[in-house]
C-alpha positions as CSV (number, residue, x, y, z in Angstrom):
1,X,39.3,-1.2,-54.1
2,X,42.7,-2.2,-55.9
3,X,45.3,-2.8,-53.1
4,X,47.6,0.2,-52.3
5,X,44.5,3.1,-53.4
6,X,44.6,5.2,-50.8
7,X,40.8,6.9,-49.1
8,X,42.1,10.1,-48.6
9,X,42.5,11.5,-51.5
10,X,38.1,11.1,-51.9
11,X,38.2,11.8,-47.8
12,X,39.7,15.5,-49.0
13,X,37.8,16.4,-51.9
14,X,34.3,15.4,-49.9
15,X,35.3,17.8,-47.0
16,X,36.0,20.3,-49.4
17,X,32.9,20.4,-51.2
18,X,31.8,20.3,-48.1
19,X,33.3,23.3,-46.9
20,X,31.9,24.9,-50.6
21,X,28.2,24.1,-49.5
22,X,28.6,25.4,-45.9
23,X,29.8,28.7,-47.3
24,X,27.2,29.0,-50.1
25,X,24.8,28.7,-47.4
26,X,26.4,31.3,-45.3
27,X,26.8,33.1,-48.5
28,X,23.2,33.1,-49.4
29,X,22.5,34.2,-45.8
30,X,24.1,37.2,-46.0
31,X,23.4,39.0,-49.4
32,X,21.0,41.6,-48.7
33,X,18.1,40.7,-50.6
34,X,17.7,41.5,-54.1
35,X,21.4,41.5,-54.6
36,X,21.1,39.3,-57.3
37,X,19.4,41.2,-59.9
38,X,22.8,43.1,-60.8
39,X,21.8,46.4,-59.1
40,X,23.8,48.0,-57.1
41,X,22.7,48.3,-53.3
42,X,21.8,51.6,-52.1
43,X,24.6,53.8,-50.0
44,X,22.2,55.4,-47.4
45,X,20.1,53.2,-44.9
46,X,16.3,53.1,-44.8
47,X,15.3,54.2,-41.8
48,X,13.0,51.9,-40.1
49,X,10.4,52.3,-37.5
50,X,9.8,49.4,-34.6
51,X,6.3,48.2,-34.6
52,X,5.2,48.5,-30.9
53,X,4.3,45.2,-29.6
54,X,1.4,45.4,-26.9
55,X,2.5,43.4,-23.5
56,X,1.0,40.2,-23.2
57,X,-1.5,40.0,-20.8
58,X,-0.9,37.8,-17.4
59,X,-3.2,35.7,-16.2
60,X,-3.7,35.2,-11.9
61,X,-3.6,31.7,-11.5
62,X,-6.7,30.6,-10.1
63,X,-6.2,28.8,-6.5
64,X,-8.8,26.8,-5.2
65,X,-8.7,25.7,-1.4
66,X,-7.4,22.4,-1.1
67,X,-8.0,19.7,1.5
68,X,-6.6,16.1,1.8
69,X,-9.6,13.4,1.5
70,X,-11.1,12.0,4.9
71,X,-9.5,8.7,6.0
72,X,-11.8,5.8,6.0
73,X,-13.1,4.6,9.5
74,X,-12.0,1.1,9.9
75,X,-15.2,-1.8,10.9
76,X,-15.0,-2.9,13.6
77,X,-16.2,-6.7,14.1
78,X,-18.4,-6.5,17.2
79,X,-19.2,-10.0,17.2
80,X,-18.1,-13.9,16.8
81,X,-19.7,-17.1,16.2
82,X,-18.5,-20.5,16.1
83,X,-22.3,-22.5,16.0
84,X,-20.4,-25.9,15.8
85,X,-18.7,-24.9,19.2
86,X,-21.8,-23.2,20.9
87,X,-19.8,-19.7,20.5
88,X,-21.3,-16.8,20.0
89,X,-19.5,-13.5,21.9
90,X,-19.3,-10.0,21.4
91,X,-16.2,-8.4,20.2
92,X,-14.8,-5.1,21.4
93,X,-11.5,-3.1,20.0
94,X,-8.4,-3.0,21.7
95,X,-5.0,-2.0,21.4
96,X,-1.1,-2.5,23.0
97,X,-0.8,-2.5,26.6
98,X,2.3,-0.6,28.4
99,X,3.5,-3.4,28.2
100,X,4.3,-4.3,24.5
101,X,1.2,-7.1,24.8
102,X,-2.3,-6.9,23.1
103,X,-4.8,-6.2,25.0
104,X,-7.8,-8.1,26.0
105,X,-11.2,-7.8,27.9
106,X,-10.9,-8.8,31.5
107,X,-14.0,-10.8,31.3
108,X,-13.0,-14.3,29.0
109,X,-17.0,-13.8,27.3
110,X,-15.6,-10.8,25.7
111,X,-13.2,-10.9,22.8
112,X,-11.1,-8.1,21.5
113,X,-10.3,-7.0,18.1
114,X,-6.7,-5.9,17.8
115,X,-8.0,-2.4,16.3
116,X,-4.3,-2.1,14.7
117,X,-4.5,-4.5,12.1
118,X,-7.3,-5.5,9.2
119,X,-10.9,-4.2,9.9
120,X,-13.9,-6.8,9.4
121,X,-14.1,-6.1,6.1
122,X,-10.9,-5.8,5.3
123,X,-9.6,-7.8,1.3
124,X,-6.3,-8.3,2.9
125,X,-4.6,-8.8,6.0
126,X,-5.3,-10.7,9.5
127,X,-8.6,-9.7,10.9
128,X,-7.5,-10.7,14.7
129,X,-9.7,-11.3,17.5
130,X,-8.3,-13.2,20.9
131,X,-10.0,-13.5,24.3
132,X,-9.2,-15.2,27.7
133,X,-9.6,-18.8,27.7
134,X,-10.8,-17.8,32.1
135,X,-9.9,-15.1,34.4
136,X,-10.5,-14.7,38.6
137,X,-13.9,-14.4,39.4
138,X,-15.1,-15.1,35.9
139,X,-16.3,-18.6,34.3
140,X,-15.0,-20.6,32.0
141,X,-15.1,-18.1,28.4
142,X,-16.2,-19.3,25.1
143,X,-13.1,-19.6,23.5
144,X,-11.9,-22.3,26.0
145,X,-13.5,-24.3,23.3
146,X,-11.3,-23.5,20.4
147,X,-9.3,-26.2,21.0
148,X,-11.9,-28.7,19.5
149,X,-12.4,-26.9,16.3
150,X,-12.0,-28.9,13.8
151,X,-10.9,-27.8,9.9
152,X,-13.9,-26.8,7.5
153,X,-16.2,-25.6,10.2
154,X,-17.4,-22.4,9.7
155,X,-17.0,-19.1,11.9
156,X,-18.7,-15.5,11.5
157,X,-17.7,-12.2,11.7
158,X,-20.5,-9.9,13.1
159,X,-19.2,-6.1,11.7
160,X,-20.3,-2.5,13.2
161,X,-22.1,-1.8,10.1
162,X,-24.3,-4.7,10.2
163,X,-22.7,-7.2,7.6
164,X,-21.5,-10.9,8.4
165,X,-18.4,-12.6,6.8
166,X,-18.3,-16.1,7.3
167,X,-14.8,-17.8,7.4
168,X,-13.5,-21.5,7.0
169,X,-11.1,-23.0,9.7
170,X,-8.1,-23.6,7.9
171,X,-5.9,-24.4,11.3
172,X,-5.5,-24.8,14.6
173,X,-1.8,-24.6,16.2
174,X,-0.6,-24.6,19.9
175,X,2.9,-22.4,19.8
176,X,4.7,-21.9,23.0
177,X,4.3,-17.9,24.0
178,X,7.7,-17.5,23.3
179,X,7.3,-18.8,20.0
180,X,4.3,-17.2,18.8
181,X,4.9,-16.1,15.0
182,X,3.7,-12.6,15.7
183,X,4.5,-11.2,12.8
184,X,2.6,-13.9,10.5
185,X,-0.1,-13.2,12.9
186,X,-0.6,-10.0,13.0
187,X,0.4,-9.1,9.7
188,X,-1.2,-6.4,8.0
189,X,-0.5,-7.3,4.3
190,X,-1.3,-10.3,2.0
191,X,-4.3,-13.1,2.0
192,X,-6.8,-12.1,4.3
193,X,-7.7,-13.9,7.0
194,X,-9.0,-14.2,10.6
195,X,-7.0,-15.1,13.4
196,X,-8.3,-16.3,16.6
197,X,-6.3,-17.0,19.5
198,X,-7.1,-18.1,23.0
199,X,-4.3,-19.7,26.0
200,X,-4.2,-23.3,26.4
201,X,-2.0,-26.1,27.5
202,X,-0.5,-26.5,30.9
203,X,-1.2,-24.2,33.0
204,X,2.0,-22.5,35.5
205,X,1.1,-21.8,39.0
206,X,4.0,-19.7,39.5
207,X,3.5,-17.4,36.9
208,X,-0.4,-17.2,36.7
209,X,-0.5,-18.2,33.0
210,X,-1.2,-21.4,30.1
211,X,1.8,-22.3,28.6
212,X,0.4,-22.2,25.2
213,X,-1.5,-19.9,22.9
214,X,-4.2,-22.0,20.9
215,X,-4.3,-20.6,17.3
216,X,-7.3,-20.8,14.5
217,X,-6.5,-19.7,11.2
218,X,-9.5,-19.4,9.1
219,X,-9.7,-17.9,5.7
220,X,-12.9,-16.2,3.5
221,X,-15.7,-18.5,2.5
């Protein structure tokens, strides 16, 4: 554009033929039709008649009774073998005591499942099963042997509906009670694997207890 040429100008005329097609349009919208054969329109209305529209017909919704799907029964484990060790135990469920603790069969040749947490079967998650290393006026339990399980033996899960999983020792850790990584432990989300845990250490004749808990990790074979 040669210097000092100014837009508007153009910027005026393109609104205003603008403004001309925007009111040929209107234009066009209201002429009656057949205006533009020259004749005159007519000087008394046509009277017209509505054409009755029939209602349209509703339609009941159908409703079908609804209910929410079953929840799946967790497997339980009901039993645990370590043959390298000579274990080989039943496994019971069990939950939270009153006091915050997880339960566990009186008698050390039982072990419990922690019924909160993975099932046997269970893709994810710790599967977690503990027992009493001893207890008064029981032997010596099976799980006093834990502490000699070496990593790459094997260990099998026993489930309620007949199946067995066998596991590979990945670990074994003594952690100080008050040091326990509970939440690694119990957790109910990520790799699965099965935790078994047992007391061990020195044991404190003032309080009645091992020092230690003695911790296998084992993971799917």
């Amino acid at each position: 554009m040669p210097a000092g040429t100014s837009r508007i100008p153009r910027l005026h005329r393109a609104i205003a033929a603008l403004g001309a097609v925007v009111a040929a349009a209107c234009l066009v919208a209201c002429t009656p039709g057949g205006a533009g054969d020259g004749s005159p329109p007519s000087s008394e209305p046509t009277p017209t008649t509505p054409t009755p529209v029939p209602p349209t017909p509703t339609r009941d919704v159908e409703v079908r009774p609804g209910s929410l799907p079953a929840p799946v029964a967790p497997v339980a484990p009901t039993r645990l073998a370590i043959p390298s060790l000579d274990v080989d135990m039943p496994v019971t469920d069990v939950g939270v005591e009153e006091s915050g603790q997880m339960e566990l069969p009186v008698d050390p040749a039982v072990a419990g499942w922690y019924r909160y947490g993975a099932d046997a079967t269970s893709t994810s998650g710790r599967i977690l099963i503990a027992a009493h290393v001893d207890a008064i006026d029981y032997p010596i339990g099976p799980l006093a042997r834990l502490r000699d399980v070496p990593a790459g033996e094997t260990v099998s899960v026993t489930a309620a509906d007949g199946t067995t999983r066998d596991f590979v020792i990945q670990s074994l850790t003594y952690y100080e009670k008050s040091a326990l990584p509970s939440d690694e432990l119990f957790a109910r989300g990520g790799s699965s694997a099965l935790v078994l845990v047992t007391c061990g250490g020195p044991f404190d004749s003032t309080t009645g207890h091992y020092r230690d808990n003695v911790v296998a990790v084992a993971v799917p074979q």
